[in-house]
N, C-alpha and C positions, 0 to 999 in steps of 0.2 A: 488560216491567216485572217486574221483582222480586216475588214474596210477600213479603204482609204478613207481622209474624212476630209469632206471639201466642205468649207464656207463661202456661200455665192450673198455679196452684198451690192443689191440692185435695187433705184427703187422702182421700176418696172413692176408694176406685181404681176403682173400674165405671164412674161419672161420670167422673170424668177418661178414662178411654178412650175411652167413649164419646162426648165433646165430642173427642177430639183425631182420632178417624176423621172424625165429620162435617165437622170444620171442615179435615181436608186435603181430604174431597171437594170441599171449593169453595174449593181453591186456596192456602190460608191454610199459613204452615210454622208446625207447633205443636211447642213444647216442653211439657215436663209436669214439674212437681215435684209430690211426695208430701207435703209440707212447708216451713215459711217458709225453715228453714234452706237445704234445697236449690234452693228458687226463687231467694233470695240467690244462691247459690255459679253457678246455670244464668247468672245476667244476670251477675255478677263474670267468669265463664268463659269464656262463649258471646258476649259482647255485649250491649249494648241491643237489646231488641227493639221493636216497635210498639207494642204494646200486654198486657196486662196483663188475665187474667179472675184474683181473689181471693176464694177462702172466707174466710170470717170467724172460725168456731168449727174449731180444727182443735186436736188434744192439742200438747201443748210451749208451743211461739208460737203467737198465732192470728195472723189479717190485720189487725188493728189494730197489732199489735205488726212486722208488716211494714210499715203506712204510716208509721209513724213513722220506721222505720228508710231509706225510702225518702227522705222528706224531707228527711233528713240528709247524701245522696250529693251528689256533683259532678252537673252538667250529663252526660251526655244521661238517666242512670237515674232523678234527680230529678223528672224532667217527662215522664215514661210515665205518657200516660192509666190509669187503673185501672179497670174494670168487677168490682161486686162480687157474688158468688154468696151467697146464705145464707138457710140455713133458720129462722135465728130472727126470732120476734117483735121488730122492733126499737121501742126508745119512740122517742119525739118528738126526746129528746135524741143518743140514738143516731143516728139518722135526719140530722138535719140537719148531725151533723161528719161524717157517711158522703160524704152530697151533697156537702159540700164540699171532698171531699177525692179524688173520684170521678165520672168523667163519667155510670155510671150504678149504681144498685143492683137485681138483679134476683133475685127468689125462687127458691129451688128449688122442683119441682115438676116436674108433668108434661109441661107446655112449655118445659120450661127451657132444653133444646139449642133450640130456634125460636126463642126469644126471646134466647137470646144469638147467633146468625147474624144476626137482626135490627140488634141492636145493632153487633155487628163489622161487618156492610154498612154499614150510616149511617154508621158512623164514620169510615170509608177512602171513601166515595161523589165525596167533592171531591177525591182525591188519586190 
């Protein structure tokens, strides 16, 4: 069977490395953008991938400003699950177009790589 193919667009550069070593040790083929722009240009370029990890607060564009833009594509890029990273307090209102736009939103932090392996396993578990 094929790797899953995640695109992790952060522009953290330590975290995104460090998410993109752990997640090839277990199998997963990871791309990385540093920015909405170039996570755009990675999925126009490279393909649809599987799945989708999104920061939220990022300078330029953040990831709100890429789900939108996502929403707006043809079939297959339009319906890439999204798993969201982010460190900010979200309100209630925030919170619940995230949910709904996102299979999961999960904080950064000091488990953040274990809980998003967590999540990329469940997700691919049936497939």
């Amino acid at each position: 069977m094929d790797p899953k193919k995640v695109l992790i667009i952060d522009d953290e550069h330590t975290l995104l490395r460090l998410s993109q070593i752990l997640l090839q040790r277990k199998g997963y083929e990871v791309f990385v953008a540093l920015s909405v722009k170039e996570g755009r240009s990675t999925l126009i370029n490279k393909g649809p991938v599987d799945i989708i990890v999104l920061d939220l607060m990022m300078p330029e564009e953040n990831g709100t400003e890429f789900l939108s833009w996502q929403k707006e594509q043809p079939d297959p890029i339009k319906n890439i699950p999204i798993i969201i990273n982010t460190a900010k307090n979200l309100s209630d209102e925030e919170k619940k177009y995230l949910e709904g736009c996102s299979r999961k939103i999960i904080q950064k932090g000091i488990d953040f790589t274990e809980k998003l392996i967590f999540e990329l396993d469940d997700a691919f578990k049936n497939q």
